[in-house]
N, C-alpha and C positions, 0 to 999 in steps of 0.2 A: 472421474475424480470429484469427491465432493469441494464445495465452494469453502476452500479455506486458506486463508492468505493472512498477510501482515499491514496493518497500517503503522504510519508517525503519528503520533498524537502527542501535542505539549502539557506537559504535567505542571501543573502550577506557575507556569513560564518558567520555569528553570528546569525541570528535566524533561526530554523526549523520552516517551514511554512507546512501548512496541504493545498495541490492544489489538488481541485475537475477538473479532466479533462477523458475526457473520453477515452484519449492518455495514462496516464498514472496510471489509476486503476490497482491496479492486484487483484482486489477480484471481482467476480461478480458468479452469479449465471448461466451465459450463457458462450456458447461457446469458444463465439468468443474475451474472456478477461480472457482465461486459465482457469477456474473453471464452473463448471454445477452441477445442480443434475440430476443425470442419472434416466432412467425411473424405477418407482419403483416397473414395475413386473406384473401391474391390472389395469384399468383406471377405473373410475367414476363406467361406467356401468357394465364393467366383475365383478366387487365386488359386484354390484348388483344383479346379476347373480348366485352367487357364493352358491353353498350347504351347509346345513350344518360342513358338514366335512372338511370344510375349513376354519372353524373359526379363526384357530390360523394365517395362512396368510391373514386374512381379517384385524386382529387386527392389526398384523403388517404392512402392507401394511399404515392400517390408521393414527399410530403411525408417518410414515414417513412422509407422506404427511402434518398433523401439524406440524412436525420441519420444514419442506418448508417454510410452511407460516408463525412460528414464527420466521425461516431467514428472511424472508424477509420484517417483519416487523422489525428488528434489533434486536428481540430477543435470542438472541446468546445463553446465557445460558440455557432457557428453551429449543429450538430448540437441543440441545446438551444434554437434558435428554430423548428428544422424542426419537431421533435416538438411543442411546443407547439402549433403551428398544426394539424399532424393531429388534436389531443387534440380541440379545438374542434370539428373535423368530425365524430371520430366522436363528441362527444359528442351531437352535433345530429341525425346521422344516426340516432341510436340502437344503435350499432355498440358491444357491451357488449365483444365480445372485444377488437377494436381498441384500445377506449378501454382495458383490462388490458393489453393488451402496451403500446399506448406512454406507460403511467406505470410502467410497469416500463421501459424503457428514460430517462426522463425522469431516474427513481431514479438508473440505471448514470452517465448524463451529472455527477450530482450528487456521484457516489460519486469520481469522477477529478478533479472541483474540489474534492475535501476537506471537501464541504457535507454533510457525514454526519445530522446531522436535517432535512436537510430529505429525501435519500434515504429514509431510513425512512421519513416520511413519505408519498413516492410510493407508494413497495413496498408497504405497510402501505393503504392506496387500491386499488392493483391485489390486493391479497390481499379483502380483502371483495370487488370484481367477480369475482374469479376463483369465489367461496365459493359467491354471490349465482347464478354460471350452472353451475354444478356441474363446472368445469375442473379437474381433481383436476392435472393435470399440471402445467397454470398454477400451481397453488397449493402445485407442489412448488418448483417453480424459484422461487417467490418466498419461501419459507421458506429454502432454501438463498442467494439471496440476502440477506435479513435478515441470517441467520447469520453470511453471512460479513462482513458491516459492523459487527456486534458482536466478530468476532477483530477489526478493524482497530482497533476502540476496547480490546481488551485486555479487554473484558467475555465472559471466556470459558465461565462456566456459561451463561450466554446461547446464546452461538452455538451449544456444546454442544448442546441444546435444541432452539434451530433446523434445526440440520443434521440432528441425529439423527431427528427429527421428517420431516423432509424424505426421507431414506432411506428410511423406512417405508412413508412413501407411496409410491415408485416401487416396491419391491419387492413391494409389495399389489397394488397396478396393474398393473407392468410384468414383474413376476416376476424372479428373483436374478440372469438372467444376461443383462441388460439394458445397452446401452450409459449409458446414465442413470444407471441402478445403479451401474455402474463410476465416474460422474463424483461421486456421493453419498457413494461411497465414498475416493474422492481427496481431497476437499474435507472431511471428518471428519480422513484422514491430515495436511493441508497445517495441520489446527486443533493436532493435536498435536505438529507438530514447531515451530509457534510458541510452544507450551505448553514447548518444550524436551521433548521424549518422544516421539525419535525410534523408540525400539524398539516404543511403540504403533501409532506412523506404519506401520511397515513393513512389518506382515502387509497392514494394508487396502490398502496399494499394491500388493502382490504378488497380492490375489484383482483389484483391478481391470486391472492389467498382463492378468492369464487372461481377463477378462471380454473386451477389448478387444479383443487378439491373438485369441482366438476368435471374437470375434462380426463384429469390422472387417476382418481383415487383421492380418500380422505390419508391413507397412509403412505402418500408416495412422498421419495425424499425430498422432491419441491415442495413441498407443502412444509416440510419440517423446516425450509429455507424460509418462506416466509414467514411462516412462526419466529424464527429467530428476529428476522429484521423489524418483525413488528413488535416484539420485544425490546428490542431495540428503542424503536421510536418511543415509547413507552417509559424505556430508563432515562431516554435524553429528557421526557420532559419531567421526569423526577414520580413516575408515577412507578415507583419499582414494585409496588403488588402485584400490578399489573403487569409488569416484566416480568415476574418472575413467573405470573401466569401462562403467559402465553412461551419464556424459555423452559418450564416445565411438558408446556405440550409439547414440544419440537422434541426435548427426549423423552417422550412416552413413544412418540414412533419409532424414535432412529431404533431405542431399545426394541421395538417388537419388529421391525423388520430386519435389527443383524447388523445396522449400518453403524460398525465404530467410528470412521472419521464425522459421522452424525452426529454421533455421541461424542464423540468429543468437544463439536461447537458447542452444543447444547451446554457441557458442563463447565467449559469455559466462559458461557454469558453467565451462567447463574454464578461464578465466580466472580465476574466483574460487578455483578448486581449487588454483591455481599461487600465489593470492597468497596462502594458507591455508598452501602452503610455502615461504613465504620465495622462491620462483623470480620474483622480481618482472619480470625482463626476458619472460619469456613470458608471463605476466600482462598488461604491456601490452600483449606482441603480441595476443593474445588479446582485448582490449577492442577494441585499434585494428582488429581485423579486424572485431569487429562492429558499432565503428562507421558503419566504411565501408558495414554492408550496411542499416544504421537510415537513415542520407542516400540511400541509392538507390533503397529503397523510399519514403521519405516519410514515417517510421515517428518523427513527432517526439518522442514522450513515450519511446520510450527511444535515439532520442540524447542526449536532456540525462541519462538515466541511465548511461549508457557513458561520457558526460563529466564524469556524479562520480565514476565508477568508477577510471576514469584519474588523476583528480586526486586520487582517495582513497590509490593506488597511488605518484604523484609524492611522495605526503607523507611516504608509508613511508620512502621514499628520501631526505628530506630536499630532494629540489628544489624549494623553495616556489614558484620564480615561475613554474615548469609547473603544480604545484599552481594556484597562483594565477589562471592561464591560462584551465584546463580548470573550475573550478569558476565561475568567470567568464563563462563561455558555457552554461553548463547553466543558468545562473540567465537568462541571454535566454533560453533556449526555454523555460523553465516558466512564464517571464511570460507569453513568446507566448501558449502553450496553455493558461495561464489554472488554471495545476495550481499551487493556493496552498500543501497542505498540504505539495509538497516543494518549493516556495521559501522555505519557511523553512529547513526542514534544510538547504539551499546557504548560505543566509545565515549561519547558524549556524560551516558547514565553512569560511565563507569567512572569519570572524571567527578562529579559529583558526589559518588560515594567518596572517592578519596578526598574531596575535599570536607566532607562532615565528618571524617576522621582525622582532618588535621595534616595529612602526606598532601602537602600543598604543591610540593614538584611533582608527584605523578598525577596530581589532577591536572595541573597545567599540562603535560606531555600528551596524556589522555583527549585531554580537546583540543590543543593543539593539532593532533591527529584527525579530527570529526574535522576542523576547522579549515582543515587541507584538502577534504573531499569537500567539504560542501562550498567552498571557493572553485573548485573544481567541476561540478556540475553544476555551478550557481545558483542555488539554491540558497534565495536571500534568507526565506523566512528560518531555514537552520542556520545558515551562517548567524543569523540575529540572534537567536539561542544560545549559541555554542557562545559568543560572544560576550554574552552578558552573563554567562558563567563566571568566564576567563574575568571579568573585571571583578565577580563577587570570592574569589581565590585571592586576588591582587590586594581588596579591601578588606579582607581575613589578615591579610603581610603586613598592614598597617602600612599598602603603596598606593596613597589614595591617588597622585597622578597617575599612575599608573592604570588605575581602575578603570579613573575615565578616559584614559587615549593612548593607554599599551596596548590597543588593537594594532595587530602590528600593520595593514592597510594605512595606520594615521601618520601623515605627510603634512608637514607646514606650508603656505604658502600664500603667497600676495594674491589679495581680493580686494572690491570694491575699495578701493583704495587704502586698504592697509593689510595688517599678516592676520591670517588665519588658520585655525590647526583643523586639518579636514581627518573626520573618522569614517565618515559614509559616502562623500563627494561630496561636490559644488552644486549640483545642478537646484536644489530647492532653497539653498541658504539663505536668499533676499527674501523668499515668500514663507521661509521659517520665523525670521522674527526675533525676537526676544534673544539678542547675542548677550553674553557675559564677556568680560576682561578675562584674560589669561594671562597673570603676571610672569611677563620672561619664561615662561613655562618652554615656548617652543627656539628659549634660544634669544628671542624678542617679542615686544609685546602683541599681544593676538585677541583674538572673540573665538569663542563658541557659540554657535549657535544651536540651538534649543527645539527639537520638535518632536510632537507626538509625544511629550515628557520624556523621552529616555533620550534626549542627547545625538540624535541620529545623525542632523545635518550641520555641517559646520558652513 
């Protein structure tokens, strides 16, 4: 499967936008973007091969290989009952390696429904098996996946840590000019340019660019990877010629080797590159072309990403009810596919739209909704979004209290010796500062407290 996945990314702080790039995936089924399925133990022809009394690792073996392919057809959930069942066999079998690869791929399934501890959980399972049979390789790929589930949670000395650790290994092992090496090395750049530090990012992409092109071929599809990501680095620091340079080569190959989910990243960066320049009309061309090639392969998780990318683009433009349209249909397929954490951000975008058309109760219901998941996996930094939407709906109603503490979390209550109205907690309010009066607002009189300018700590 090629490396193509979905990030959150905040759109002018007020909307979560879903960016299909190939910089900033962290779900993929290869290497070289933190997650893989590891080999599962038999190929094609050893099963072939294989004796009767091997039935029970035939069954299994075959078990895994359909949750492969209903990953990467975007069927998350069934892929997630195949693997279970192999897990059972080879736990019975006694099959240690098996039983590490497929709770590392159990992890991957977990990691694309937004169930991030219980991922870790898997991983952090296959990492003792892998330790327990002396799989150093295993036990890199599963440190690099850790790694990269901690950038998705923004817990960046973490991943740091993981990854870094994960390099190590492959280059003790495998030595510096290793296809692996290259992917270790991508996956540390892809941590820094979500860190914002791009110029970190861009020497490690330029040694695994050389690692690749010399070890794979100039037109193998890692090569069109790094292409992208160095594209990538390129538009983050506003150098889009140069983006587009380098996402121009990544589709000169995919086109001449065949590879459409290639082409489709490809035409999806140069999309984003266009709407980075105000060139909105080739922006959408650009989407729409990748859409078309997400529907022909079957490639569901990123058409519902082309179709917020679309609708993210409609809004630039002010046509809400195409906006409306296209964010509308990405929210069916993430249902379909059972990919929670970016049906919130649709529901969020989708709140938004209604509110720049004025349908002020369904933009509230709208995040309200996002505002139930993301309270629900915790996820402060969208909770804080979705949040400061809901007050810019409320200041549209002309309900300025409202605005600032219809969060419905916000509770009154006795502090430093007198009443306070808490929207975020207690815990930093003395070291925030700068309290206002709150006339009778909560009933009696109260402070706000002030921080980070938006109002956070009372």
């Amino acid at each position: 499967m090629k490396p193509l996945h979905l990030s959150l990314n905040p759109n002018a702080g007020l909307t979560l936008a879903l960016l299909l790039s190939a910089a900033y995936f962290p779900i993929s089924a290869q290497a070289q973007n933190g997650f893989r399925f590891l080999a599962d133990g038999a190929t094609p022809e050893q099963l072939a091969q294989a004796q009767p009394t091997d039935d029970r690792h035939i069954e299994a073996v075959q078990l895994y290989q359909e949750g492969v392919q209903l990953f990467n057809r975007g069927q998350y959930l069934e892929a997630l009952e195949k693997f279970e069942r192999a897990l059972i066999i080879f736990r019975e079998i006694r099959n240690r390696e098996g039983e590490g690869n497929t709770l590392n791929s159990i992890g991957i399934v977990h990691i694309n429904l937004g169930q991030y501890s219980q991922a870790l959980d898997f991983l952090n399972q296959a990492l003792i098996v892998y330790r327990e049979i002396g799989n150093d390789i295993g036990e890199a790929t599963i440190l690099n996946g850790i790694g990269s589930i901690y950038e998705i949670l923004s817990q960046y000395p973490k991943a740091l840590e993981f990854l870094q650790r994960s390099l190590a290994i492959r280059e003790q092992v495998l030595g510096f000019n290793h296809p692996d090496v290259a992917a270790s090395l991508n996956n540390l750049a892809l941590l820094y340019l979500r860190m914002g530090d791009a110029n970190a990012a861009e020497p490690l992409l330029q040694r695994s660019l050389a690692i690749r092109q010399q070890t794979l071929g100039v037109n193998d599809p890692s090569v069109a990877t790094s292409l992208n990501n160095l594209g990538s680095v390129y538009s983050q620091l506003g150098n889009y010629d140069r983006a587009l340079e380098y996402f121009n080569q990544a589709l000169a190959i995919e086109q001449e080797i065949g590879n459409l989910s290639g082409k489709l990243i490809a035409i999806n960066n140069l999309g984003s590159v266009y709407e980075s320049l105000g060139q909105y009309s080739q922006a959408l061309n650009s989407f729409q072309q990748a859409l078309e090639i997400s529907r022909t392969i079957g490639d569901r998780s990123s058409e519902s990403g082309l179709l917020s990318n679309l609708g993210r683009v409609y809004e630039r433009l002010e046509q809400y009810p195409q906006a409306l349209d296209s964010f509308q249909q990405a929210l069916v397929v993430h249902r379909e596919i059972g990919n929670r954490s970016s049906e919130v951000t649709i529901l969020n975008n989708i709140g938004v739209v209604y509110r720049r058309l004025g349908e002020y109760d369904r933009a509230l219901e709208s995040q309200q909704q996002a505002l139930a998941i993301y309270l629900k996996v915790g996820n402060r930094q969208g909770e804080g979004t979705v949040l400061n939407n809901i007050g810019l709906v409320y200041e549209r109603q002309g309900q300025y209290f409202q605005a600032l503490f219809g969060n419905p979390r916000g509770i009154c209550r006795r502090h430093a010796g007198g009443f306070v109205y808490s929207v975020w907690g207690w815990e930093d309010c003395d070291a925030a500062g700068d309290s206002k009066l709150v006339a009778d607002e909560c009933g009696f009189g109260g402070s706000f407290c002030v921080s980070d300018g938006i109002g956070r700590e009372v």
